[in-house]
Structures are given as C-alpha cells and as structure tokens.
C-alpha positions as a Python dict, from the first residue, in 0.01 Angstrom:
ca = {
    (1, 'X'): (0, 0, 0),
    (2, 'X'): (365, -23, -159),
    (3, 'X'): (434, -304, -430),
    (4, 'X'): (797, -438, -444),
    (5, 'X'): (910, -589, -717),
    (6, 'X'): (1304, -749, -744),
    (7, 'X'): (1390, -902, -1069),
    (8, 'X'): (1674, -1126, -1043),
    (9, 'X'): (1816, -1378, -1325),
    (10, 'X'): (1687, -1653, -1118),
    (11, 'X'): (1348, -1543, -939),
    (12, 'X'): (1106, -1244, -916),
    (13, 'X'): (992, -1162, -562),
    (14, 'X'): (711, -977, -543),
    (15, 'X'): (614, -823, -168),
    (16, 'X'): (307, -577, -41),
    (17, 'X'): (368, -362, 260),
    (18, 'X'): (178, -184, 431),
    (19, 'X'): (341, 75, 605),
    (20, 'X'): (658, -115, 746),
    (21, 'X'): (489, -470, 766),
    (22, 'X'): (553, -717, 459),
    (23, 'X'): (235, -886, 380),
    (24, 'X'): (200, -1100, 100),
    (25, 'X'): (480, -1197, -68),
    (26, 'X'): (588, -1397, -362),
    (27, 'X'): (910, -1589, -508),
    (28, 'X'): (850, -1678, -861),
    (29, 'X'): (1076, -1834, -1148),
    (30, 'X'): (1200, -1553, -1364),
    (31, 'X'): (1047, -1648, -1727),
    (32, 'X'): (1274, -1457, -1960),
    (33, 'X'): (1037, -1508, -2284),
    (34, 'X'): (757, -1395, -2109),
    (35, 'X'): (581, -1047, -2259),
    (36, 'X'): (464, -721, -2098),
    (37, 'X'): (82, -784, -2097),
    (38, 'X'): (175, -1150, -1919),
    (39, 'X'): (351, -1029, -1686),
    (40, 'X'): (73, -745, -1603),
    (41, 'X'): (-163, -1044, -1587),
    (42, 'X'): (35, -1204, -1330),
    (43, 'X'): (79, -957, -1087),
    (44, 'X'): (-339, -906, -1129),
    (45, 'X'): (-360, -1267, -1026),
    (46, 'X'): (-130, -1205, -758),
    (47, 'X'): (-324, -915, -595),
    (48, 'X'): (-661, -1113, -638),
    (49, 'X'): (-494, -1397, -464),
    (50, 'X'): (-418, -1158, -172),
    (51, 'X'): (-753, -1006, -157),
    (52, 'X'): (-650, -657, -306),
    (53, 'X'): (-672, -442, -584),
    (54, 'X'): (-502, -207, -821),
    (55, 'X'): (-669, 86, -622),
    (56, 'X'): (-485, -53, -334),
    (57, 'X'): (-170, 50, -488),
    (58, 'X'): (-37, 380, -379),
    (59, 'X'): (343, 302, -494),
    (60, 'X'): (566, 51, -672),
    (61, 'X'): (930, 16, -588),
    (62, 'X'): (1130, -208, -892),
    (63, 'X'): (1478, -318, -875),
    (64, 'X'): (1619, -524, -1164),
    (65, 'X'): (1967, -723, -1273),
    (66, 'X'): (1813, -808, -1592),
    (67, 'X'): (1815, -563, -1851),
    (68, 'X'): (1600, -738, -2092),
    (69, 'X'): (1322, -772, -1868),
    (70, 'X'): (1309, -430, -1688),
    (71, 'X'): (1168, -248, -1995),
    (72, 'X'): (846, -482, -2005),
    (73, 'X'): (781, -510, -1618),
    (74, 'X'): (838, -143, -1645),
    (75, 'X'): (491, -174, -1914),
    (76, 'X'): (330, -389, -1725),
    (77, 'X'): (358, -167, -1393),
    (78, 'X'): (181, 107, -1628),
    (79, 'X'): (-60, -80, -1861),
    (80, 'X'): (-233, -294, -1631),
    (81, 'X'): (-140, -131, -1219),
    (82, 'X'): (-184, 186, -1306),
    (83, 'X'): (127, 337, -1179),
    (84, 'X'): (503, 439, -1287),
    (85, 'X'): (708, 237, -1051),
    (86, 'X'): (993, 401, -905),
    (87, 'X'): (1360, 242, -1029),
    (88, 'X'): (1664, 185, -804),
    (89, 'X'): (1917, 297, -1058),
    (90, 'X'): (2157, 547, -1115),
    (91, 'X'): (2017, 914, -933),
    (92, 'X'): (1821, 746, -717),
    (93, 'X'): (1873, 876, -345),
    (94, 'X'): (1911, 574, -139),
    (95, 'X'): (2125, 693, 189),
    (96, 'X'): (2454, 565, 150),
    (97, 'X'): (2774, 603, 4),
    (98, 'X'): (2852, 321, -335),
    (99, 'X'): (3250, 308, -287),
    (100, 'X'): (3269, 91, -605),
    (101, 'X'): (3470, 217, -929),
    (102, 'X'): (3190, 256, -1104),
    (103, 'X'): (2876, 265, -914),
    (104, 'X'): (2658, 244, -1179),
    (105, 'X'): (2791, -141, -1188),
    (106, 'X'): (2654, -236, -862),
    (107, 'X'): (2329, -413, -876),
    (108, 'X'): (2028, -272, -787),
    (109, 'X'): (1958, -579, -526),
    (110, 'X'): (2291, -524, -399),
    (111, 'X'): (2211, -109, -320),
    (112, 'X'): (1867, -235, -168),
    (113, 'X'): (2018, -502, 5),
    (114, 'X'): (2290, -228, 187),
    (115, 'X'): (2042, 21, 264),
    (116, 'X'): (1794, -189, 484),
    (117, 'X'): (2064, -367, 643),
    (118, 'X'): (2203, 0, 768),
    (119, 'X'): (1874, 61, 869),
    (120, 'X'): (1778, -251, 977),
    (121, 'X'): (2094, -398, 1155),
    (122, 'X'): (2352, -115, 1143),
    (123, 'X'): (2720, -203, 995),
    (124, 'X'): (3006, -318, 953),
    (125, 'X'): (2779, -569, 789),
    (126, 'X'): (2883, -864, 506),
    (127, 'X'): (2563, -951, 344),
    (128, 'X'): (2570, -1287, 135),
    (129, 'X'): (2300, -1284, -84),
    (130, 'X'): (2217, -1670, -240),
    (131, 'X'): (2116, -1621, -577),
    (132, 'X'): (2204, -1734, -903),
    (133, 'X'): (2528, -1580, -819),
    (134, 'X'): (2619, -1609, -435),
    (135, 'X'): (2783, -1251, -383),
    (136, 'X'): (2931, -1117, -52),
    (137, 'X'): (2903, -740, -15),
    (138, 'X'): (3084, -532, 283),
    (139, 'X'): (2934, -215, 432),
    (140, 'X'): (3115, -33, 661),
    (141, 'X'): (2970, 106, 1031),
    (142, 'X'): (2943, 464, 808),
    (143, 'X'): (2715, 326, 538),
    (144, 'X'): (2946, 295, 234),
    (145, 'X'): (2929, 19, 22),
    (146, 'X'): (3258, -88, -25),
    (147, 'X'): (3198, -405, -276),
    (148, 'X'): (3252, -704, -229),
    (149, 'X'): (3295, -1088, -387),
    (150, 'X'): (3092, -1275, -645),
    (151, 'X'): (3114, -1658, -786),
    (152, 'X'): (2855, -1906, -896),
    (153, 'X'): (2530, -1964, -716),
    (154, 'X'): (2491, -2333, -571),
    (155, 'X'): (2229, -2429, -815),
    (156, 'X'): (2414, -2287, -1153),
    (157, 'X'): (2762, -2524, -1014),
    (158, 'X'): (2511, -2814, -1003),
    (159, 'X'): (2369, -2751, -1336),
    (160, 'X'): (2730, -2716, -1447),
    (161, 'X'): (2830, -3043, -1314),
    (162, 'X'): (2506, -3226, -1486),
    (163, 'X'): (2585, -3022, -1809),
    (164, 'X'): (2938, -3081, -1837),
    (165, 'X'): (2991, -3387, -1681),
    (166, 'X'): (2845, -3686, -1835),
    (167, 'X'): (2793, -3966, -1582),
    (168, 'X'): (2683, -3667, -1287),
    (169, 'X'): (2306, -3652, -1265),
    (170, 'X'): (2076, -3353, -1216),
    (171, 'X'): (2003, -3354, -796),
    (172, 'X'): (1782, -3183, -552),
    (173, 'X'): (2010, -2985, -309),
    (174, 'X'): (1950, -3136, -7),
    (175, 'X'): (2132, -3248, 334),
    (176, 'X'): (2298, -3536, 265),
    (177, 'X'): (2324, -3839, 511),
    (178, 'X'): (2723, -3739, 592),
    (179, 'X'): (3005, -3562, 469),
    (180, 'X'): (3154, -3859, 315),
    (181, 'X'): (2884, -3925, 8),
    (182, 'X'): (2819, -4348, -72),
    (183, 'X'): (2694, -4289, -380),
    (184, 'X'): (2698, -4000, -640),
    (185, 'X'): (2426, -3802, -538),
    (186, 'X'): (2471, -3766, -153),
    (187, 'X'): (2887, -3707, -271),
    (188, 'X'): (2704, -3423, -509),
    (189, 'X'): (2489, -3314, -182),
    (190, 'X'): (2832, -3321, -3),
    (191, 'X'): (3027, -3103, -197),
    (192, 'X'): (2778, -2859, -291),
    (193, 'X'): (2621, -2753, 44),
    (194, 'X'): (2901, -2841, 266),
    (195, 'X'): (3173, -2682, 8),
    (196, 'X'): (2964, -2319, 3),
    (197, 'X'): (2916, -2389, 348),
    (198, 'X'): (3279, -2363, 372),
    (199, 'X'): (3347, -2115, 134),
    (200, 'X'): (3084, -1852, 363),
    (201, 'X'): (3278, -1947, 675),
    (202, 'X'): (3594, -1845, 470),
    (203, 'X'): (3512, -1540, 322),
    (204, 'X'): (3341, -1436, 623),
    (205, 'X'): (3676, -1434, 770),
    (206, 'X'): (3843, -1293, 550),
    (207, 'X'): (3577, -998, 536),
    (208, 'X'): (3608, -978, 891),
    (209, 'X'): (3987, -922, 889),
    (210, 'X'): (3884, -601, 692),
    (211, 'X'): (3567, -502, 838),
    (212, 'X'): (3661, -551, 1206),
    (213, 'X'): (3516, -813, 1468),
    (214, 'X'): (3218, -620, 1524),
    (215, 'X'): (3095, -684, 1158),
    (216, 'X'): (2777, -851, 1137),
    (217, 'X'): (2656, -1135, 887),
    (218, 'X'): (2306, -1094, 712),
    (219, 'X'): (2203, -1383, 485),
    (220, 'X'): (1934, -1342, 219),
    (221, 'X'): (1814, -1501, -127),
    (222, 'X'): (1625, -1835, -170),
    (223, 'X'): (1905, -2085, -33),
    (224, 'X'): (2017, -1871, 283),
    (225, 'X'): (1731, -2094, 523),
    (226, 'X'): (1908, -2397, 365),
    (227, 'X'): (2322, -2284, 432),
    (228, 'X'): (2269, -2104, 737),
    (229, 'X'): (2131, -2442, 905),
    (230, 'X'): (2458, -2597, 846),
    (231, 'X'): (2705, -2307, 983),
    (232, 'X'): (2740, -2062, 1331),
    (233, 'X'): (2912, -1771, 1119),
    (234, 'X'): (2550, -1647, 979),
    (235, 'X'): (2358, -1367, 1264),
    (236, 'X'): (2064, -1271, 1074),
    (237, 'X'): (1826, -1503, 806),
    (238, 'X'): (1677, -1182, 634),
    (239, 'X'): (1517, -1392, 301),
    (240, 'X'): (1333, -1035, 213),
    (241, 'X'): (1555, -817, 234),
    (242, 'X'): (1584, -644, -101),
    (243, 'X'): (1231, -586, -78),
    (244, 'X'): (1260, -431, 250),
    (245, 'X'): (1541, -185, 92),
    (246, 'X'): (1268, -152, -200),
    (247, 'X'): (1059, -9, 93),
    (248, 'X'): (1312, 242, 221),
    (249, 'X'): (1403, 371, -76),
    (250, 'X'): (1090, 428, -197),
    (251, 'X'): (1031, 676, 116),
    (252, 'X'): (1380, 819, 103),
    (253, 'X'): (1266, 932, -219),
    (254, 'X'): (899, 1039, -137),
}
C-alpha cells in the first residue's frame, strides 16, 4: 500500500492506494507550528482510523509547497512509518517535459497535477487547481508543461476583504440567493464565487486561444466541487488529483 502525502499552504491531503484505487483519504488544515513527532502521531491516528498499519506501508510519495514543513514531515515519515518517502523535486523522473524558465520553480503539486492528467485525461489540458492560490497551468497534447497563471485563492481575497476592510465581515463562501447581493454578505457571496466564476470562464478562453479547441479543463483543490457547479467551461472534477500524480510518480520511479 502507497501513502500520499501533498502539503500545501492551506491543507494536507493525505490518500492510501492500493494499487491504482484511492482508498482512504484525508484533507486536513495545514498547522504550520506543528512538530515532527505530532505530525508522525497524526498520520498513526490516521492509519488506525482506516484499519491499517505501518506494516501496511510499502511506499510513501510526498509533495510539498512549503519549505518549512517538508523537513519535519520528511522526520515524521522516518521516525514513526518507518519509511523514506520519495520527494517530487528537482531529479525526480516524472514523464514530462517542465517548459518553465526555471523548472525548479514549479510546484511540486503543479508537476503531480500535469503528470496524472497526461495519464489520466491526455492534453492539451488547463488544470485549475483551487487552493490558497487558484493557479491555471497549460499542458500541451505532447506532455510539456508550459506554465501557466496564478492569483489569490477565493478564501485568502475574503480574508483580505475582512482584514482590510473594516465594516466587511468574515463569511462562509456559499451560493448566494442572486447575483445582485441585498445585504453585505450575499453581495460578498456574489462577488467572490460568481467573480472567480468569471475569471475561470475567462482564462479558460484565453488558454484555449493558445492551447487549441481540443484542450480539456480539469478542476482540482478543495473549492473546485463548489465553482464548477456554477459554470459549463469545467470537463473533469478531479479533487485528488495531486495524489493520483503522487501515485504515478512513485512507479515511474520504482
């Protein structure tokens, strides 16, 4: 059984698989104070919760954005699992081509993310990944990472507008009765969800101006479920899908 682990700025998913089948999975808040051993505690709760053990764990795949944090998962992963995880990073063989300037600057989601939608879904492919940043990436129909776009995640705008402006309140995102907000939260609602739901359907164009028609859109991170109800421009709700590309690259590089 393969553990994947994805630390993001925002949330750690967690997933087991078991050949190609994801079975238990978690989304978690990412606690950036938290140590090595509790951490390692965790993800013994986690396997206890699903019925398994350490001895169930023939592999872990990791892929982190945050620096500070990939050290003592890293520890944890050897302290308290038992194994030395495998880390998408630079020399890793993944299967396609990074057409960035610098490579090394692409995130490890965003590498995982392009190699199991090649595999998964074939390109040209623009892959918007809602996370604490909402990035679109472009992969051509040869498997190169191109890049892409990046600008604030829906939740980090609404903290903005609760941090820096006085009278706005914190809010739940949620649908909101109507475009046309009565009061302040539903106008919040409004202009959050509708506004990225706008902002997809635009860069999705524009991506597809570059890409070609046939280019495919592949939605993933904890808000995709909640945007893609609101827009036809999305094909594939693929909430998992770094983990799955933690699962291919782990057997690329088996």
């Amino acid at each position: 059984m393969l553990l994947t682990i994805d630390v993001g700025n925002t949330n750690l998913t967690l997933g087991l698989y078991e050949g190609e089948q994801l079975g238990a999975h978690w989304r978690l808040a990412t606690d950036h104070h938290r140590m090595p051993d509790e951490y390692g505690l965790q993800f013994l709760g986690l396997l206890q919760n699903a019925g398994k053990t350490i001895e169930d764990i023939k592999g872990i795949s990791l892929a982190s954005v945050v620096p500070q944090l990939t050290s003592r998962v890293i520890q944890a992963c050897r302290e308290y699992l038992k194994q030395e995880p495998l880390v998408v990073d630079a020399g890793i063989k993944t299967g396609i081509k990074i057409r960035y300037e610098d490579p090394r600057a692409v995130g490890a989601d965003r590498v995982c993310d392009a190699v199991a939608v090649m595999k998964m879904y074939g390109g040209p492919a623009c892959v918007v990944d809602f996370g604490t940043a909402t990035t679109f990436n472009a992969i051509t129909k040869d498997g190169e990472y191109l890049g892409g776009a990046i600008t604030a995640g829906i939740n980090l705008a609404a903290e903005a507008l609760y941090t820096h402006a006085a009278k706005l309140p914190r809010i739940d995102l949620q649908l909101p009765p109507s475009v046309i907000g009565r009061n302040t939260i539903h106008a919040m609602q409004s202009g959050l969800l509708f506004g990225y739901v706008s902002m997809v359907e635009g860069m999705v164009a524009r991506f597809r101006s570059e890409l070609g028609a046939g280019m495919k859109v592949i939605a993933t991170g904890g808000l995709a479920e909640v945007v893609a109800k609101e827009t036809r421009v999305i094909d594939v709700i693929a909430p998992w899908l770094t983990l799955d590309g933690l699962r291919l690259i782990w057997e690329i590089n088996q």
